[in-house]
N, C-alpha and C positions, 0 to 999 in steps of 0.2 A: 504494500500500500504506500503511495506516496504520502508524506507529511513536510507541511512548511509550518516554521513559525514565525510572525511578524515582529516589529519591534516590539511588540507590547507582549510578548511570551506565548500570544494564542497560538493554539495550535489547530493547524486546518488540513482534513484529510481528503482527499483526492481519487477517483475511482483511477486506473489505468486505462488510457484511448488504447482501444483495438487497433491492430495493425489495418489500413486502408489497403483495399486490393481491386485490382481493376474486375470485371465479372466477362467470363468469355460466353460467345454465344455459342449454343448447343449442339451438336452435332447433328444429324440427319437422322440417326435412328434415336436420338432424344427427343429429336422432333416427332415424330412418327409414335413412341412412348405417351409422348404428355398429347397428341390425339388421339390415340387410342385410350387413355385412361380417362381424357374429357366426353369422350362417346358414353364408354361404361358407367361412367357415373351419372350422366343424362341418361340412359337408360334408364338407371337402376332408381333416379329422384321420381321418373314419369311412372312407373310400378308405384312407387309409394305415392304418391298422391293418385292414382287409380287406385288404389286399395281405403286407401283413407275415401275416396269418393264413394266408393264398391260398401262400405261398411258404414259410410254415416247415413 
């Protein structure tokens, strides 16, 4: 943990900054992943609300 104290004795605690990192773009079969897992999931929200509709 970082601490500084000023002239007056206080003491003042500091979280540490996370290293910044640049973010790379996905590859072709990440891409392909995160649409196939945005389908199945839109599938799977339209069942639950057919079912909720189906039962209430």
């Amino acid at each position: 943990m970082i601490s500084t104290t000023d002239e007056r004795g206080v003491i003042n605690n500091f979280a540490k900054d996370p290293v910044a990192s640049a973010a790379e773009y996905p590859s072709e079969a990440q891409q392909r992943r995160y649409w196939i897992m945005g389908a199945a999931s839109t599938v799977f929200m339209a069942g639950v609300f057919a079912l909720a509709y189906a039962v209430s």
